[in-house]
C-alpha positions as CSV (number, residue, x, y, z in Angstrom):
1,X,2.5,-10.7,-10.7
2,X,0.8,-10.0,-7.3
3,X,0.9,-6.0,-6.0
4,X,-0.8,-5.1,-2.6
5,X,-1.4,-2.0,-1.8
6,X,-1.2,-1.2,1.7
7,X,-2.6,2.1,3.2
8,X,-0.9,3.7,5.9
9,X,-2.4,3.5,9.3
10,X,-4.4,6.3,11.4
11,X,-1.7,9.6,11.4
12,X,-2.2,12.8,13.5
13,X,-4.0,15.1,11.5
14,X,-2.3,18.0,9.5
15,X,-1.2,21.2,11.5
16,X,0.0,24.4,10.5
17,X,3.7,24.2,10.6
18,X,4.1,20.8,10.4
19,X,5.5,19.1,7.9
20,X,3.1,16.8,5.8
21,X,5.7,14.1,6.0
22,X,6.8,14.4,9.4
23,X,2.8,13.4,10.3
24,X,3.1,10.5,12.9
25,X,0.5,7.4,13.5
26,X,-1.9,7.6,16.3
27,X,-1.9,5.4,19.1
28,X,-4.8,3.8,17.0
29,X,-2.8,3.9,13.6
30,X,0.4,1.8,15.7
31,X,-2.4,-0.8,16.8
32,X,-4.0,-1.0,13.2
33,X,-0.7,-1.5,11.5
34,X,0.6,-4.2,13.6
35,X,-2.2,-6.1,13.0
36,X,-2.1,-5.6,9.3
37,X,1.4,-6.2,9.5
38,X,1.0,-9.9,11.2
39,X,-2.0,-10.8,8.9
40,X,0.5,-9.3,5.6
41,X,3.5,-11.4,7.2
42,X,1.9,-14.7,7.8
43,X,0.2,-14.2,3.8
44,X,2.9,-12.8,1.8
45,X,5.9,-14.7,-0.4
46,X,8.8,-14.5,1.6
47,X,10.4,-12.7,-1.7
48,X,8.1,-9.9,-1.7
49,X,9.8,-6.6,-2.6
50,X,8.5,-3.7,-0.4
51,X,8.6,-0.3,-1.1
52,X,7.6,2.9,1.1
53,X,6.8,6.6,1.0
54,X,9.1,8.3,2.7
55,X,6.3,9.9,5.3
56,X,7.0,9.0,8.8
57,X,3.0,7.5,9.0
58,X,4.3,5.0,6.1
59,X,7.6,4.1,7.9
60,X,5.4,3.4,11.4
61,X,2.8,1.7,9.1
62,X,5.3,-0.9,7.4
63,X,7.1,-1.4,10.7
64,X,4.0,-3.6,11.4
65,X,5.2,-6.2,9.4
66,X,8.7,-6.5,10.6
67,X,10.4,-6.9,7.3
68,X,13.1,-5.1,5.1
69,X,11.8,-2.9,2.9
70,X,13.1,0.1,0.5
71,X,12.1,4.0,0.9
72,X,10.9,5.1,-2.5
73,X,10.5,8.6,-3.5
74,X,8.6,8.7,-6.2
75,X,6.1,7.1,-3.4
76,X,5.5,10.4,-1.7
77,X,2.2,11.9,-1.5
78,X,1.2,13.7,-3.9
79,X,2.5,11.0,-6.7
80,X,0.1,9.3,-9.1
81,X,-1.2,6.2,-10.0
82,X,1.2,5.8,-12.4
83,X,4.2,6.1,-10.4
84,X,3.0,3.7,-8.1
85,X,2.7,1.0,-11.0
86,X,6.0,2.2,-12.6
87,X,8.1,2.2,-8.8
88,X,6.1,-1.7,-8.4
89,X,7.1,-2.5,-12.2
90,X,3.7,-3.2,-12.7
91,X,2.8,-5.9,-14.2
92,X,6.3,-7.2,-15.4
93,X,8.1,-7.9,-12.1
94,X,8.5,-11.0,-11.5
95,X,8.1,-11.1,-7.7
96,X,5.4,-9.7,-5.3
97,X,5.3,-6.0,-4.5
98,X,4.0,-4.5,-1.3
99,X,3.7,-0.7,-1.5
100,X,2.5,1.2,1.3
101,X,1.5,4.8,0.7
102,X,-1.1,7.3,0.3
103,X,-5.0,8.1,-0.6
104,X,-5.9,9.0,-3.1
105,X,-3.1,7.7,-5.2
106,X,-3.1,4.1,-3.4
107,X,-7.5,4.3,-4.2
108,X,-6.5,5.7,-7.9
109,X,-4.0,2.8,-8.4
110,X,-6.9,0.5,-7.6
111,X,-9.4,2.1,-9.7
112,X,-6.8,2.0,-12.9
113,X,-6.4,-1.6,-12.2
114,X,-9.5,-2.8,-12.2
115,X,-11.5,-0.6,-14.4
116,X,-8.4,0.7,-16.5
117,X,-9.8,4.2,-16.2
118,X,-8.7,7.0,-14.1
119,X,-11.4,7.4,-11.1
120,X,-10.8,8.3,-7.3
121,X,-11.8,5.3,-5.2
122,X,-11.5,5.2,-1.2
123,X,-8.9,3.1,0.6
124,X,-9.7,3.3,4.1
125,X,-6.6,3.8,6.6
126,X,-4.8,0.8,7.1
127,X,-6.2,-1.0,4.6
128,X,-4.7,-3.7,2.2
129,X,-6.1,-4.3,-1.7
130,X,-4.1,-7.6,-3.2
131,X,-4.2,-8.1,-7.1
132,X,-2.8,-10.8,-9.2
133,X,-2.4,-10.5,-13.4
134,X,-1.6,-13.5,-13.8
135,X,0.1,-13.0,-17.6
136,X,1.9,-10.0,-18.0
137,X,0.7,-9.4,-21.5
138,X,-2.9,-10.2,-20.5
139,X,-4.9,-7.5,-18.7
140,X,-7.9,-10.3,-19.2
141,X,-5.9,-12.3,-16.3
142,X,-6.0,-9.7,-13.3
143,X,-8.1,-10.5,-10.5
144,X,-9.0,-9.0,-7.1
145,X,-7.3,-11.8,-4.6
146,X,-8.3,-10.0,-1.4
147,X,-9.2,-6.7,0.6
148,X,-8.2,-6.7,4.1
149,X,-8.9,-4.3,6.5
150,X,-7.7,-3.7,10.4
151,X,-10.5,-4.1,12.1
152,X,-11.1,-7.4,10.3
153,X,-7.9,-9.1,11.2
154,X,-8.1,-11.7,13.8
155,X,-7.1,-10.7,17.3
């Protein structure tokens, strides 16, 4: 199974009186996530499920890539690692799985996967982490495929 975790692009910051999800990108977070989005487009399975917090910054963020993709609660920040993997069907699906969210559960998610221990690693904004277990039963088979960020993306 392949999962890529996809950060949500540079949002306003948080005000008093504005909801957390209603956040927006910045004019620099709508530039970073079309250019993720084109580099995620031009790598990813045509068949690759994609689900989304339901924050505004996450909608913006996945509207980079210009495909259909679900809203998914259980996304929202706030969640864990664990609901991440569960909403992705970690590591049984049997299609790709894009989710875009949140730090620090998208960082945590990470950090579970490749260490299998909870720890709080940093996913810089607009940032993409691919990983590939390649048996479901075999935890021995996961590898690190790539970690793209915006600023690395080809022009």
């Amino acid at each position: 199974m392949d999962l890529i975790l996809w950060r949500h692009a540079e949002a306003e910051p948080a005000q008093p009186g504005l909801d957390d999800l209603e956040r927006a990108l910045t004019p620099k977070g709508h530039k970073q996530a079309r250019r993720m989005g084109q580099w995620l487009d031009s790598v990813l399975p045509e068949n690759c499920r994609i689900l989304v917090s339901p924050a505004t910054r996450t909608v913006q963020t996945v509207a980079g890539l210009g495909r259909k993709y679900k809203v998914h609660p259980d996304l929202a920040p706030g969640a864990d690692a664990s609901d991440i993997l569960k909403a992705a069907n970690w590591p049984a699906s049997k299609e790709a799985v894009l989710v875009v969210g949140h730090q620090p559960t998208l960082g945590q998610a990470a950090a579970l996967l490749m260490t299998g221990e909870d720890s709080d690693w940093e996913m810089k904004k607009g940032a993409a982490w691919w990983f590939v277990q390649r048996e479901p039963d075999d935890p021995a088979s996961l590898y690190l495929k790539a970690v793209m960020q915006p600023d690395l993306v080809m022009k």
